[in-house]
N, CA, C and O of each residue as an XYZ file, in Angstrom:
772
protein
N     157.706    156.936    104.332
C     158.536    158.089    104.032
C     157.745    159.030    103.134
O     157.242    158.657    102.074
N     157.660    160.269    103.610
C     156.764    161.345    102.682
C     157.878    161.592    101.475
O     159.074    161.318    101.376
N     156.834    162.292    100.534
C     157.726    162.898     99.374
C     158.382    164.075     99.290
O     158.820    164.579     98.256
N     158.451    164.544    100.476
C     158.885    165.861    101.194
C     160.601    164.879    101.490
O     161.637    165.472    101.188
N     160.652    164.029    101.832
C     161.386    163.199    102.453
C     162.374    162.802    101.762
O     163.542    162.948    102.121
N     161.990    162.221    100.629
C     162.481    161.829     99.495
C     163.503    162.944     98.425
O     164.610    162.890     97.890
N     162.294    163.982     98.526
C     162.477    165.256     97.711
C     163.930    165.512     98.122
O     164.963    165.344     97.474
N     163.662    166.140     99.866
C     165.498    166.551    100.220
C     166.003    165.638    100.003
O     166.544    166.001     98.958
N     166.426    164.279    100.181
C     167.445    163.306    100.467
C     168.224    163.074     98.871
O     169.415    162.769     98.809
N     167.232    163.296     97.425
C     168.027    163.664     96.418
C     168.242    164.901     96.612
O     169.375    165.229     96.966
N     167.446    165.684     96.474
C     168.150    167.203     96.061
C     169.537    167.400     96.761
O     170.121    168.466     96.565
N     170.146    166.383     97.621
C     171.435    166.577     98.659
C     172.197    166.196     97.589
O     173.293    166.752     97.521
N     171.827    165.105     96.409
C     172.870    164.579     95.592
C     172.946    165.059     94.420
O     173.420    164.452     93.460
N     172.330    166.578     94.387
C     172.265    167.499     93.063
C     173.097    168.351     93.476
O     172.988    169.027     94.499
N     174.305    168.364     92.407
C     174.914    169.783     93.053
C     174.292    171.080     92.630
O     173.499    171.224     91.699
N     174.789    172.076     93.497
C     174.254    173.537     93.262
C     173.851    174.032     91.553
O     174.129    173.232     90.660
N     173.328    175.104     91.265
C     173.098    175.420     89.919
C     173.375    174.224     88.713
O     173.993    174.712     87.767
N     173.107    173.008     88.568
C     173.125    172.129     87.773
C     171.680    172.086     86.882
O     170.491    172.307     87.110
N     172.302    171.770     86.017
C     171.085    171.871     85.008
C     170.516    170.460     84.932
O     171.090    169.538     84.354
N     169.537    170.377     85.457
C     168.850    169.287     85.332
C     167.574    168.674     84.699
O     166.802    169.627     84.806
N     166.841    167.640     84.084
C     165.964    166.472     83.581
C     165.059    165.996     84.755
O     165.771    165.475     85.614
N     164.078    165.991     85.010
C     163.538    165.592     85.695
C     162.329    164.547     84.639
O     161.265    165.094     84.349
N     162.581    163.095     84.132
C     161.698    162.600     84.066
C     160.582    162.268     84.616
O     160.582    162.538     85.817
N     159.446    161.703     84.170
C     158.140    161.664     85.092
C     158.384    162.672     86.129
O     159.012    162.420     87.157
N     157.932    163.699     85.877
C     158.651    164.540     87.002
C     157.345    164.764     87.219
O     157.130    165.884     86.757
N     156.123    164.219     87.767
C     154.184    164.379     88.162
C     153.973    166.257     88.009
O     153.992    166.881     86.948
N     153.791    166.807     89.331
C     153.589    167.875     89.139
C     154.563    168.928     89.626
O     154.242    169.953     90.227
N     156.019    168.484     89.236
C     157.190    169.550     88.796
C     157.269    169.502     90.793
O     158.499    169.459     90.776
N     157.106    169.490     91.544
C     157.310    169.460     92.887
C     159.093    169.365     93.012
O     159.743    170.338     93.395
N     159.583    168.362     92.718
C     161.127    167.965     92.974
C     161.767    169.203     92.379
O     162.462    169.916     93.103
N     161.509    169.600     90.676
C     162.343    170.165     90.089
C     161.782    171.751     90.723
O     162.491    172.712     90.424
N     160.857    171.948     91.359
C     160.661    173.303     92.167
C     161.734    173.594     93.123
O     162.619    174.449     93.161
N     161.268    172.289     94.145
C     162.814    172.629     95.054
C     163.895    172.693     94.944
O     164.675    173.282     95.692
N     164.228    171.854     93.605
C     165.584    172.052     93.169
C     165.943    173.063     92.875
O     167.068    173.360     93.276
N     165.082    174.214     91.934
C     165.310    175.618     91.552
C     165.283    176.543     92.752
O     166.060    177.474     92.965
N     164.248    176.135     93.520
C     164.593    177.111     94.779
C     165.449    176.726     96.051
O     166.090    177.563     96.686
N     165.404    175.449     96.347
C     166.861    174.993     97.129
C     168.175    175.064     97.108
O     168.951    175.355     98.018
N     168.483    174.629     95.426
C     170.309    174.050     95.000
C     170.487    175.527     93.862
O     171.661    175.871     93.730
N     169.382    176.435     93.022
C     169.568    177.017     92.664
C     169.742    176.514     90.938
O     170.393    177.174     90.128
N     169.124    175.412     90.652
C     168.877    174.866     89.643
C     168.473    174.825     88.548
O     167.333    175.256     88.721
N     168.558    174.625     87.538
C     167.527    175.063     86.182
C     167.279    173.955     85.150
O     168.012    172.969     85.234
N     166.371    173.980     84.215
C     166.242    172.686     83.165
C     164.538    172.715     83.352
O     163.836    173.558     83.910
N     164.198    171.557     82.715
C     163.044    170.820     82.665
C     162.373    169.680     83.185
O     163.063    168.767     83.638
N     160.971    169.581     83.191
C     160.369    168.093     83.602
C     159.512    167.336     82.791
O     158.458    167.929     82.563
N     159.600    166.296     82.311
C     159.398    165.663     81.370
C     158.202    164.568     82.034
O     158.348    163.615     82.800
N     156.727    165.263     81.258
C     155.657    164.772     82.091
C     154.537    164.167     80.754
O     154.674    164.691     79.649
N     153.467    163.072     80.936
C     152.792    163.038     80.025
C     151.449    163.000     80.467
O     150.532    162.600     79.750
N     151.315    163.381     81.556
C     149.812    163.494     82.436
C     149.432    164.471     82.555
O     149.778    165.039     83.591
N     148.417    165.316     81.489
C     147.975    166.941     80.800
C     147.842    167.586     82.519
O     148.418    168.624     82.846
N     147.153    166.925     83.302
C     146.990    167.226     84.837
C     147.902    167.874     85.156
O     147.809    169.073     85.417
N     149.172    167.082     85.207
C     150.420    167.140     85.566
C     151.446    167.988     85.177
O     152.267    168.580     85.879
N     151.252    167.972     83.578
C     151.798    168.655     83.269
C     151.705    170.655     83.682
O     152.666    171.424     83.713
N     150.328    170.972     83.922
C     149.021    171.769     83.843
C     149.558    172.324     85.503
O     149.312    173.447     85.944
N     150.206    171.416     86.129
C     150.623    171.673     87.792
C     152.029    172.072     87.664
O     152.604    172.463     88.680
N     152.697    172.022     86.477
C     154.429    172.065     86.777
C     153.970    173.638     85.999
O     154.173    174.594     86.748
N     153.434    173.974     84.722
C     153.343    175.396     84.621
C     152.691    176.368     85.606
O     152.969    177.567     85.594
N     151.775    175.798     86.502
C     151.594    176.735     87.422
C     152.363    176.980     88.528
O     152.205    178.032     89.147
N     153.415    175.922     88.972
C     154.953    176.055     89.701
C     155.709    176.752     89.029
O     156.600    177.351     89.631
N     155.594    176.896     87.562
C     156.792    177.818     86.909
C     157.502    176.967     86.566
O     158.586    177.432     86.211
N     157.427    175.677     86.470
C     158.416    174.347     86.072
C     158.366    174.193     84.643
O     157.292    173.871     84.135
N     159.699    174.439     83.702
C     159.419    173.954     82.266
C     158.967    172.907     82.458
O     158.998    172.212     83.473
N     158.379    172.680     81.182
C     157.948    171.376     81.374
C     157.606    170.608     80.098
O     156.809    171.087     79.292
N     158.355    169.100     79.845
C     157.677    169.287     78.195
C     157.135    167.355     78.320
O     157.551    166.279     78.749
N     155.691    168.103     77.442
C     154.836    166.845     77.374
C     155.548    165.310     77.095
O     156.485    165.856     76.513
N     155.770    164.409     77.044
C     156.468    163.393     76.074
C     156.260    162.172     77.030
O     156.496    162.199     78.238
N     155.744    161.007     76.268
C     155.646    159.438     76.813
C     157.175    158.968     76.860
O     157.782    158.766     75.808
N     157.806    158.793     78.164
C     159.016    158.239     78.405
C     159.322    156.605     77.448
O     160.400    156.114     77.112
N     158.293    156.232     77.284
C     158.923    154.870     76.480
C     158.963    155.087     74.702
O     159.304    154.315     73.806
N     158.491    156.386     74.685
C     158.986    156.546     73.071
C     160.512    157.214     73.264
O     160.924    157.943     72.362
N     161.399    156.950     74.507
C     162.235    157.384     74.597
C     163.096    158.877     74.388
O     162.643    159.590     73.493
N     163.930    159.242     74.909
C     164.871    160.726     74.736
C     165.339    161.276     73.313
O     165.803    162.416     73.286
N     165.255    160.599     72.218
C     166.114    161.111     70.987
C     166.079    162.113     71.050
O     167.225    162.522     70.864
N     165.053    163.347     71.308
C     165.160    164.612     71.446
C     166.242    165.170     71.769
O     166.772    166.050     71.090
N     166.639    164.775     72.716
C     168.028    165.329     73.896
C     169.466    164.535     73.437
O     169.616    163.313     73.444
N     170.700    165.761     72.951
C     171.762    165.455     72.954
C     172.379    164.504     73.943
O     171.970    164.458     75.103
N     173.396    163.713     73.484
C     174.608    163.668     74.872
C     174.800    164.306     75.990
O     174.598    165.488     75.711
N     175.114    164.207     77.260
C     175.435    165.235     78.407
C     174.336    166.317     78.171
O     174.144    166.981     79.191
N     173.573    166.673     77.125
C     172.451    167.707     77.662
C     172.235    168.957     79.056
O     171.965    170.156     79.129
N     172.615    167.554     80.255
C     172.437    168.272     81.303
C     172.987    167.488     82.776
O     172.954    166.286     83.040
N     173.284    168.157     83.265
C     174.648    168.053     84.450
C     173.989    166.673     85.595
O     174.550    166.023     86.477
N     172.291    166.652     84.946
C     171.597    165.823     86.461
C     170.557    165.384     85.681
O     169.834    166.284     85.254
N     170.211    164.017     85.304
C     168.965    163.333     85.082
C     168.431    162.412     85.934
O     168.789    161.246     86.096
N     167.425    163.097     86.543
C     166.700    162.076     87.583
C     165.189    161.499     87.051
O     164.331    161.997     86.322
N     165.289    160.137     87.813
C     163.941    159.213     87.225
C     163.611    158.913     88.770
O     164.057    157.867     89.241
N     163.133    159.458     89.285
C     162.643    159.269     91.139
C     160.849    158.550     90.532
O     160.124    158.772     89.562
N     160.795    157.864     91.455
C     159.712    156.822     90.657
C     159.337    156.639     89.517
O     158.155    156.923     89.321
N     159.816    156.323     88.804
C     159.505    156.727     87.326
C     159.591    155.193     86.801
O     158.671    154.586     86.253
N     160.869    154.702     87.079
C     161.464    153.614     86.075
C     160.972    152.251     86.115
O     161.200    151.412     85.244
N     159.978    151.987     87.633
C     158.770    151.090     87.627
C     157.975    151.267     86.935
O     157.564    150.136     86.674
N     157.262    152.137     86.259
C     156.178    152.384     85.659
C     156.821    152.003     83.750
O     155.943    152.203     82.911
N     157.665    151.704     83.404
C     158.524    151.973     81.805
C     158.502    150.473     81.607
O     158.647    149.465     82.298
N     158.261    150.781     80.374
C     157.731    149.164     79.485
C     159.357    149.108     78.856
O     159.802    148.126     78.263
N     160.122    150.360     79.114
C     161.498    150.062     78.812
C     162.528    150.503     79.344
O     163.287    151.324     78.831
N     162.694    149.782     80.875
C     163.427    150.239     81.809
C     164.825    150.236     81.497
O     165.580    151.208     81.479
N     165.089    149.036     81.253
C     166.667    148.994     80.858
C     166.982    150.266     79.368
O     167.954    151.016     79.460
N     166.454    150.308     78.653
C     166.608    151.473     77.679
C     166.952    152.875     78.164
O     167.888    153.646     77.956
N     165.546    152.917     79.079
C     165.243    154.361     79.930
C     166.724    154.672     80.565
O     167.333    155.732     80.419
N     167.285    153.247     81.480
C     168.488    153.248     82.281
C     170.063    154.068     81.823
O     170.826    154.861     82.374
N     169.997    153.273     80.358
C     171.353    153.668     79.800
C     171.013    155.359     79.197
O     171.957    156.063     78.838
N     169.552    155.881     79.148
C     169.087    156.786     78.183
C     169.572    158.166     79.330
O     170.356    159.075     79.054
N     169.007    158.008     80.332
C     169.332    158.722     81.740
C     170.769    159.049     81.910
O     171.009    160.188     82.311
N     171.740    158.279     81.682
C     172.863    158.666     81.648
C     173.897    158.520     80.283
O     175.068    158.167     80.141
N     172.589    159.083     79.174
C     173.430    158.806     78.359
C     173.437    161.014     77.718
O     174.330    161.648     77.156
N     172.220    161.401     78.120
C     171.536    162.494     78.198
C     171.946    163.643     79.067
O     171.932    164.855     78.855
N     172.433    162.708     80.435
C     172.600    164.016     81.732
C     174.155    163.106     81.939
O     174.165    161.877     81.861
N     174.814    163.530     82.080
C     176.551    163.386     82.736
C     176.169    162.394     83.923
O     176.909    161.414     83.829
N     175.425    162.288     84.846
C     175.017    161.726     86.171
C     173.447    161.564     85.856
O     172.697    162.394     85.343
N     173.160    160.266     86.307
C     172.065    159.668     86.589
C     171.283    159.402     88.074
O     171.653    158.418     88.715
N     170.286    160.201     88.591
C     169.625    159.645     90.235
C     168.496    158.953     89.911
O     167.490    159.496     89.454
N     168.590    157.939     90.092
C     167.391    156.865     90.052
C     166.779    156.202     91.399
O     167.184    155.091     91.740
N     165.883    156.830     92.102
C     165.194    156.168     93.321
C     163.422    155.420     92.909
O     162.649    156.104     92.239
N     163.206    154.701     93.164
C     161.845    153.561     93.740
C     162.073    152.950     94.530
O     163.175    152.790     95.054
N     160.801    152.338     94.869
C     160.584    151.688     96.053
C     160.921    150.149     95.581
O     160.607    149.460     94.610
N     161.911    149.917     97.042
C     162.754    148.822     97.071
C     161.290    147.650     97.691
O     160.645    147.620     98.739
N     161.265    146.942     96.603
C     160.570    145.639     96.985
C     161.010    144.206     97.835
O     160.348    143.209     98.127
N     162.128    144.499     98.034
C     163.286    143.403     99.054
C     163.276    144.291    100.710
O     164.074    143.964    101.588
N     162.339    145.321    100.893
C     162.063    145.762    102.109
C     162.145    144.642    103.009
O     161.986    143.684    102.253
N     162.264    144.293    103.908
C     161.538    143.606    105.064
C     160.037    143.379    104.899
O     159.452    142.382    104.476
N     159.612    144.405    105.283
C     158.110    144.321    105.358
C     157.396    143.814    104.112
O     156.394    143.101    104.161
N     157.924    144.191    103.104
C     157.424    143.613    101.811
C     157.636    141.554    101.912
O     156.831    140.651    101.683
N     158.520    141.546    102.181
C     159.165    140.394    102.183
C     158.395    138.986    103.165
O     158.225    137.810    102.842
N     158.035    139.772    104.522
C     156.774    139.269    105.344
C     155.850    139.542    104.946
O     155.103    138.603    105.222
N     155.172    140.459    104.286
C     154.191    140.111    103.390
C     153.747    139.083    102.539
O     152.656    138.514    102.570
N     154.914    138.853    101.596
C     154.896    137.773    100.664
C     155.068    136.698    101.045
O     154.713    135.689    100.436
N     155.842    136.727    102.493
C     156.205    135.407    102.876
C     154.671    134.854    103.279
O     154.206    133.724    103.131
N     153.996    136.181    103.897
C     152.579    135.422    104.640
C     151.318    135.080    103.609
O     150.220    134.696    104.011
N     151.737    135.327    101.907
C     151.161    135.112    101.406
C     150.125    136.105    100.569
O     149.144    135.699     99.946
N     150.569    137.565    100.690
C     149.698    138.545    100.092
C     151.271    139.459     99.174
O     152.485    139.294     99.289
N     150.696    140.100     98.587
C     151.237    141.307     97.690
C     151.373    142.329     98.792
O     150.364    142.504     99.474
N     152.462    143.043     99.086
C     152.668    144.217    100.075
C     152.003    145.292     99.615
O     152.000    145.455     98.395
N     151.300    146.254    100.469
C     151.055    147.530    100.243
C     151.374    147.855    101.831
O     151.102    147.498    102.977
N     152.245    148.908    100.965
C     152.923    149.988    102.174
C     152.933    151.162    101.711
O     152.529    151.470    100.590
N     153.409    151.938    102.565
C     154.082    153.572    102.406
C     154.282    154.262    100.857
O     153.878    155.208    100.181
N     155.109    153.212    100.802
C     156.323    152.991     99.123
C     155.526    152.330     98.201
O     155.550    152.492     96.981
N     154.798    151.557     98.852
C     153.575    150.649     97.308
C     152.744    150.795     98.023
O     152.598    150.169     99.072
N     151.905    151.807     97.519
C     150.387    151.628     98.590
C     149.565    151.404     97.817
O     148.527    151.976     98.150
N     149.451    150.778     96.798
C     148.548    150.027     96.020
C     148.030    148.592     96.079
O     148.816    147.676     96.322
N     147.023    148.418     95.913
C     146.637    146.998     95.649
C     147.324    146.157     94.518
O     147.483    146.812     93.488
N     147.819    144.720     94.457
C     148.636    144.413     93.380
C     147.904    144.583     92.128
O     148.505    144.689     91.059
N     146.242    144.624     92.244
C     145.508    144.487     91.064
C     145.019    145.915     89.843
O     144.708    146.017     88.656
N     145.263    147.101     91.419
C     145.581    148.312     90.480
C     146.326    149.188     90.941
O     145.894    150.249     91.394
N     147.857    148.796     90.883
C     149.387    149.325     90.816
C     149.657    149.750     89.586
O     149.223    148.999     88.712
N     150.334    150.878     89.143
C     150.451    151.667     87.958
C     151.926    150.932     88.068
O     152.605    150.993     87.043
N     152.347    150.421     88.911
C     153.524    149.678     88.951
C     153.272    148.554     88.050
O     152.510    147.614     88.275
N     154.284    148.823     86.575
C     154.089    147.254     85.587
C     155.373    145.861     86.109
O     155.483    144.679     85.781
N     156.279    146.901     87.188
C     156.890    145.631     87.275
C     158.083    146.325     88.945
O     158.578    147.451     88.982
N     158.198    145.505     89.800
C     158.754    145.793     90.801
C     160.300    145.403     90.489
O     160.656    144.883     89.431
N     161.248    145.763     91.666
C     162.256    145.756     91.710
C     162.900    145.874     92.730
O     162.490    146.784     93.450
N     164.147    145.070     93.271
C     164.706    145.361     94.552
C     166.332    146.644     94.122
O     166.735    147.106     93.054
N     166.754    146.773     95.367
C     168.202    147.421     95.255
C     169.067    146.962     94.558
O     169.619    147.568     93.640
N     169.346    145.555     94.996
C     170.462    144.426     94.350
C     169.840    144.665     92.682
O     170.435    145.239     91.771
N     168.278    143.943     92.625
C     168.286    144.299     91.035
C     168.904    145.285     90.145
O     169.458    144.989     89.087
N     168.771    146.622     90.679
C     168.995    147.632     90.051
C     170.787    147.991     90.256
O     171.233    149.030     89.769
N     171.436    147.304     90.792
C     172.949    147.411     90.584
C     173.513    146.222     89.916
O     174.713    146.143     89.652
N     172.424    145.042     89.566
C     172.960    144.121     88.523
C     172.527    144.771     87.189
O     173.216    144.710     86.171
N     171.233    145.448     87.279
C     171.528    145.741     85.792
C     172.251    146.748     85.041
O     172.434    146.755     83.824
N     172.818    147.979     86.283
C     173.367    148.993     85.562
C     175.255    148.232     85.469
O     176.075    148.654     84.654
N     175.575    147.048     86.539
C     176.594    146.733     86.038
C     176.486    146.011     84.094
O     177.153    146.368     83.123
N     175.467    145.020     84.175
C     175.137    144.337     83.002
C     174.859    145.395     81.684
O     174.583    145.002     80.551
N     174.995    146.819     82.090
C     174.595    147.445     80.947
C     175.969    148.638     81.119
O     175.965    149.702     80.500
N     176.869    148.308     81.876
C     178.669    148.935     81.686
C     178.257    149.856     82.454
O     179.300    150.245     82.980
N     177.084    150.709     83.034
C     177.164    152.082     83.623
C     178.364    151.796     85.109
O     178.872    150.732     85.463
N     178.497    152.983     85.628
C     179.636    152.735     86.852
C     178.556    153.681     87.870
O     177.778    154.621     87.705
N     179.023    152.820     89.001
C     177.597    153.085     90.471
C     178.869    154.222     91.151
O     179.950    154.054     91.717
N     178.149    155.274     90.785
C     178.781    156.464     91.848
C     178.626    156.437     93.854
O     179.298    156.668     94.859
N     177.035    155.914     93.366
C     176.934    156.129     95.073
C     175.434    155.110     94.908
O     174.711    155.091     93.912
N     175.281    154.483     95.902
C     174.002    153.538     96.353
C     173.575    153.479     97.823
O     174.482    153.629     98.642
N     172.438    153.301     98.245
C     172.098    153.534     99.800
C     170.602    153.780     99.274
O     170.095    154.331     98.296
N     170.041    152.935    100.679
C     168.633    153.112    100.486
C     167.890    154.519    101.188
O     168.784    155.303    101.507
N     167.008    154.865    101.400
C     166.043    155.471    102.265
C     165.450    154.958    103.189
O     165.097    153.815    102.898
N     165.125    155.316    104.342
C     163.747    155.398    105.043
C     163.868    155.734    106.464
O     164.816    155.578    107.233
N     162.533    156.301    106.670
C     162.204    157.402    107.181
C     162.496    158.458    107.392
O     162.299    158.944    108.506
N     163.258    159.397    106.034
C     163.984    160.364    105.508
C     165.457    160.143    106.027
O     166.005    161.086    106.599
N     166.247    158.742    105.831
C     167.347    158.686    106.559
C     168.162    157.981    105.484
O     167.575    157.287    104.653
N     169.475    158.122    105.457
C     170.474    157.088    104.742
C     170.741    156.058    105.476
O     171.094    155.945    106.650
N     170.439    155.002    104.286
C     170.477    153.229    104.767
C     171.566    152.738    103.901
O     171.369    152.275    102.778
N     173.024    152.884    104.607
C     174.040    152.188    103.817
C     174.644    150.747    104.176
O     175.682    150.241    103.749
N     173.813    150.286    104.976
C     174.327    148.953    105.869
C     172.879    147.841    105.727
O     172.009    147.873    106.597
N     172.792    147.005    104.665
C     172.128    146.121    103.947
C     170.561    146.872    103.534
O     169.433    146.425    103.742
N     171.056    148.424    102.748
C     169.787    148.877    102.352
C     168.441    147.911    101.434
O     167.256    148.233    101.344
N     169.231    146.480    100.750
C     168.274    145.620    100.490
C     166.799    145.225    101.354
O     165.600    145.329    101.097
N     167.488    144.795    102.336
C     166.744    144.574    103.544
C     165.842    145.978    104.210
O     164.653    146.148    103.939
N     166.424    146.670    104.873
C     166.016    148.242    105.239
C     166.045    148.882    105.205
O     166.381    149.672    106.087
N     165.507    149.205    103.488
C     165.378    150.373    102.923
C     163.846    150.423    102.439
O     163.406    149.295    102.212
N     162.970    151.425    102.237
C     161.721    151.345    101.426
C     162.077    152.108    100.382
O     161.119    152.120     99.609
N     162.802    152.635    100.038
C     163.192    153.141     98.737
C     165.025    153.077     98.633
O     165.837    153.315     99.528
N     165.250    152.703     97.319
C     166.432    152.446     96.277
C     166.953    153.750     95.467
O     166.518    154.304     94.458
N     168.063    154.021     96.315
C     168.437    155.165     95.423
C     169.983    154.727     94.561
O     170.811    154.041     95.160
N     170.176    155.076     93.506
C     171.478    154.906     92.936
C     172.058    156.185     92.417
O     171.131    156.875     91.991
N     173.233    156.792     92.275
C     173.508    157.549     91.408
C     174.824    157.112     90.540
O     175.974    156.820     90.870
N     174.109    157.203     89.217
C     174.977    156.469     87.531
C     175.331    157.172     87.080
O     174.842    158.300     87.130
N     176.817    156.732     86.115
C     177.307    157.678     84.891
C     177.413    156.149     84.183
O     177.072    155.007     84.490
N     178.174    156.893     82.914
C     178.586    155.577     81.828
C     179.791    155.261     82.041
O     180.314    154.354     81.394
């Protein structure tokens, strides 16, 4: 699934002119289309000078900051939409990040790549680490510190009180609401508290 792919299939679950957070937001790409698709506004919260260096030349606010020294910056409700679209694999403090996302934006969209794929799954079964589409890394240099399936990520936002607005996987730019564990390559949720 491209990131073109990905890009629309949230921006469908942003409503119009919402002010939105875009954590790890790489080089402001998502929160572009959002401003020029849904009619959107807010920031992207990047710590890769590269990256950051690509969202001002999109015109994307954009403000420097390491996601695991966490949000204190940002009020309550702040903003109408906080999305972490690959992001929350990479956080030495996911569960923090989790409740922080919707503790910041009214609604939380959280998508990665679902590691309970199929294909991942015959992978491991045959004895290797998957690289696909969704993990196309080698296990030995994955910026990924820790994987995760669908099911994971709706036990922990129950275990941490948030309430699951909407869940369904991705792939091949399509909604997977019928055992997205299994056939989905990416995990999307959308959270409040």
């Amino acid at each position: 699934m491209s990131d073109a792919q990905i890009r629309h299939a949230i921006a469908e679950l942003v409503p119009r002119g919402s002010r939105v957070l875009d954590l790890g937001c790489g080089d402001g790409a998502m929160l572009a289309y959002l401003q020029a698709v849904r009619g959107c506004s807010g920031y992207g919260v990047e710590i890769d000078d590269a990256n950051v260096l690509a969202c001002v030349k999109r015109g994307v606010n954009v403000i420097q900051l390491n996601l695991d020294q966490g949000l204190a910056l940002f009020d309550d409700a702040s903003f109408d939409v906080v999305l972490q679209i690959d992001t929350l694999q990479h956080l030495r403090n996911a569960e923090v990040m989790l409740r922080e996302t919707v503790r910041v934006g009214r609604v939380g969209i959280v998508a990665f790549p679902n590691f309970a794929h199929w294909p991942n799954r015959l992978s491991v079964l045959m004895g290797r680490m998957p690289v696909t589409k969704r993990l196309p890394y080698q296990w030995y240099d994955t910026p990924n510190i820790r994987v995760g399936t669908h099911a994971d990520l709706g036990s922990l936002a129950r275990h941490n009180g948030l309430q699951v607005l909407d869940s369904f996987g991705l792939q091949d730019g399509q909604p997977v609401r019928v055992l997205p564990n299994w056939f989905a390559g990416t995990s999307v949720y959308k959270l409040a508290r």
